[in-house]
C-alpha positions in Angstrom: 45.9 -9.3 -85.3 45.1 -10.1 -81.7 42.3 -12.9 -81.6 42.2 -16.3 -80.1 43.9 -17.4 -83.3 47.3 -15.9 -82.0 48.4 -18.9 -80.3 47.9 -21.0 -83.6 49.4 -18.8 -86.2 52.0 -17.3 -83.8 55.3 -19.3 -85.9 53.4 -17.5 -88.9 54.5 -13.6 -87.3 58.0 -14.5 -86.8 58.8 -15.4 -90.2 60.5 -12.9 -92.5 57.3 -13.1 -95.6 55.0 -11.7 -92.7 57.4 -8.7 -91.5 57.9 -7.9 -95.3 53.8 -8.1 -96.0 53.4 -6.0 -93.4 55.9 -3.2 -94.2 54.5 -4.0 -98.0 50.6 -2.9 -96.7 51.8 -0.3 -95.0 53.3 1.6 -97.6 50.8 0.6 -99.8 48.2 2.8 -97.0 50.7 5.5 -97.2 50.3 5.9 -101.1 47.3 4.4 -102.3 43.7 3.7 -101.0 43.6 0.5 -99.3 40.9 -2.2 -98.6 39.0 -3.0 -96.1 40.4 -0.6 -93.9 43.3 -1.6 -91.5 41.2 -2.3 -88.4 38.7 -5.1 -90.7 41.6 -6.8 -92.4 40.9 -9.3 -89.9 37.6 -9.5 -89.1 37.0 -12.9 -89.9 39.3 -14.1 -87.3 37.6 -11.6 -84.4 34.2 -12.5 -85.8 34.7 -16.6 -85.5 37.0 -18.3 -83.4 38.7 -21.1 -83.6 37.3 -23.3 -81.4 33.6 -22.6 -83.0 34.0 -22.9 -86.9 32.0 -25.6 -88.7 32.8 -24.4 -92.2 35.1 -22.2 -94.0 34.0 -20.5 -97.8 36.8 -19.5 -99.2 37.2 -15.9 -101.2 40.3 -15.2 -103.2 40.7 -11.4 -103.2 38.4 -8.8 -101.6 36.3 -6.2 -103.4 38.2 -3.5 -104.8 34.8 -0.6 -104.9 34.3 1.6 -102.3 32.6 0.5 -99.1 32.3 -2.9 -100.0 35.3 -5.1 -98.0 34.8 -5.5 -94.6 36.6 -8.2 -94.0 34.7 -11.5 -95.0 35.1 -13.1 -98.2 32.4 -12.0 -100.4 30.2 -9.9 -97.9 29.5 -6.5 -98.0 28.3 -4.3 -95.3 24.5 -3.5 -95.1 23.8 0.7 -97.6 25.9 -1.1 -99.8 24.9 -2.6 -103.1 25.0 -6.5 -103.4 27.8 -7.6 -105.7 27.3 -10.4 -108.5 28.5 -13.2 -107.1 26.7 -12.9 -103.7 23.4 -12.2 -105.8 24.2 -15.8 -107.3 25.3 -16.8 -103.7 21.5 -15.9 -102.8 19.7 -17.2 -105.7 21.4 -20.9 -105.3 20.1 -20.3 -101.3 17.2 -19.7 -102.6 16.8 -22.5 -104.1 18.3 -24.6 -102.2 16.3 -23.9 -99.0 14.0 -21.6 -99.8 15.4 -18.8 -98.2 14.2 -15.5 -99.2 16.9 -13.3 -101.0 18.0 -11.0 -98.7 17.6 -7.2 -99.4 21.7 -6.5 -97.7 24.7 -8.4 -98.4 26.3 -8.2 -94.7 27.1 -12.1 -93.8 28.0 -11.4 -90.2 25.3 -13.3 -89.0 26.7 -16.6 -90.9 30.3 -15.7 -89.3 28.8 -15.6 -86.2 27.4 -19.3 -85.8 30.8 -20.7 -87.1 31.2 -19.8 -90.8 34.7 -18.6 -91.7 34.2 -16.0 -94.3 38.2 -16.1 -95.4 39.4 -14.6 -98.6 43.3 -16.1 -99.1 44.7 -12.0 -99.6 43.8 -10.3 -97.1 44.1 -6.5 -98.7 43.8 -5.5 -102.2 44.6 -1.9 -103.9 41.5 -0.1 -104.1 39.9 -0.9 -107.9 43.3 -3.2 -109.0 41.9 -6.7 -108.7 44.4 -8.7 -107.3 46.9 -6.0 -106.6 48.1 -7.7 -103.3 48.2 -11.3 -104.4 51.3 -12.9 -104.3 53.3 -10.8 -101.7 52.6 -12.7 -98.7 49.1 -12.7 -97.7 48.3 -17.0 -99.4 51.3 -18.2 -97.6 49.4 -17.1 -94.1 46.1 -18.2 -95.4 47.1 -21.6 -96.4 48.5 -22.1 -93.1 44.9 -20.9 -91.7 43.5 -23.7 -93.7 46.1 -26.2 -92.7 45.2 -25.1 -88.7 41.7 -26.1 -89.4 42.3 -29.5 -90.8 44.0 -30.4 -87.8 40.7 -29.7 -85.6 39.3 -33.1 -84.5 35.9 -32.0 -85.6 34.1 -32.6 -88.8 34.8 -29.4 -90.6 33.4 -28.4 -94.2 35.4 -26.7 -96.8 33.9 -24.8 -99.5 35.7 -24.5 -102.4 34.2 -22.4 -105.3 35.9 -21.6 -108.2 39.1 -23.0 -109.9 41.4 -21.1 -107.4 39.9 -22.5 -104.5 39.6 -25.8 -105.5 43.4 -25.7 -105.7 43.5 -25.6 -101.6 42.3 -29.2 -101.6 45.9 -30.5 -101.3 45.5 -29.2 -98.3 42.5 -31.0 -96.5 42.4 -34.3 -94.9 38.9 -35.9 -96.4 39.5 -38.7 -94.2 38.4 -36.3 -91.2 36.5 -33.0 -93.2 34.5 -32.8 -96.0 35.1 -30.7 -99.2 31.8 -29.0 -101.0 33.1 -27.5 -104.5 31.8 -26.1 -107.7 32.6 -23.4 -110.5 32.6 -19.8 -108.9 29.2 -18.4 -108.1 30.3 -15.2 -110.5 28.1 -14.3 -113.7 31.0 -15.9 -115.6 30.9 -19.5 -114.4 27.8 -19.8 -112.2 25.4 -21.7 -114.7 28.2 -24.2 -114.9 27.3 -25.9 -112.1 27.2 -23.6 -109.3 23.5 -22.9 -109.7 22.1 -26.5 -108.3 25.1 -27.7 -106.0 22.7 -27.0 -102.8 26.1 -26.7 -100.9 23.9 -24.8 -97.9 21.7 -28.2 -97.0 24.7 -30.4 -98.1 26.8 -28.4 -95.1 23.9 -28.9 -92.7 23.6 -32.5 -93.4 27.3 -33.0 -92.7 27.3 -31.5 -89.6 24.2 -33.0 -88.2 25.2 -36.2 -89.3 28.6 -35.7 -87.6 26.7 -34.5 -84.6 27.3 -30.6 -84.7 24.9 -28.0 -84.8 23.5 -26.6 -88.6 23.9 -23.2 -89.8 20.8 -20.8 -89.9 21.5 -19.3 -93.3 18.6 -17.2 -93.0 20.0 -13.2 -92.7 
């Protein structure tokens, strides 16, 4: 991982969980199929620095089907079919803003103007769901999240989904702001995702707080 990021997370490489995660992934590439592929695993950080994010929506695991990590929580890369919970993702922008529903599911644009797209594991075994969760991967991403509440900034968190809302502990709300609801998946979205608006609730924190709004038009 060599983004502007380094600097920040550097304590993070030194510590003995990150050299055994590593040497985990690796064999895990040398007997199994591994996602996203090793030069996306971080292509959040590459995609938005530091300096520039404005939000962060946090994934918990990326997709285990062919071609579909790349890297950002819940995006896939454009040829490849949209998943469930980004086709509720679209429907609730929809809504919200009137957007129309895209025909991809590549959010690189969104990364681009500031949106970290982080999922707290980093690699999964292709088609084992949460194959790579606890062997490293949420200690590194919780101290991501704990890097951006320290930026002097207004920063918004969104949390969807009972795992995610778990990260709150970990926020300052004094400083950011937290958006959360149920996951966006088939399973829980018509428990209060579907009306949360949390695209022009984002925008109106940061304008209010005097930083430039998201165009979440792809």
């Amino acid at each position: 991982m060599k983004t502007e990021w380094n600097p920040l997370l550097k304590e993070e490489f030194d510590k003995p969980y990150w050299k055994e995660l590593q040497q985990y992934v690796y064999e895990e590439r040398n007997h199994h199929e591994v996602f996203p592929k090793h030069d996306e695993v971080y292509a959040a950080f590459r995609l938005t620095a530091y300096k520039d994010v404005k939000i962060l929506i946090l994934g918990q695991d990326p997709y285990h089907g062919e071609g579909q990590a790349h890297g950002l929580s819940f995006s896939v890369k454009e040829g490849t079919p949209i998943p469930p919970s980004l086709r509720n993702i679209y429907k609730e922008l929809n809504s919200d803003l009137g957007i129309a529903i895209p025909k991809h599911g590549n959010l690189e644009s969104w990364a681009r103007q500031g949106v970290l797209l982080l999922n707290a594991t980093l690699t999964v075994r292709a088609h084992q769901a949460g194959s790579h969760q606890g062997k490293g991967w949420e200690i590194f991403t919780d101290q991501v999240i704990s890097v951006l509440n320290e930026k002097k900034e207004k920063t918004v968190f969104i949390l969807w989904g009972a795992f995610a809302r778990k990260k709150k502990a970990l926020i300052d709300l004094d400083r950011h702001h937290i958006i959360e609801s149920p996951h966006p998946s088939p399973l829980s979205a018509h428990r209060g995702f579907f009306g949360s608006r949390p695209f022009s609730v984002a925008n109106h924190i940061l304008t209010d707080s005097g930083r430039d709004s998201v165009n979440w038009e792809l």
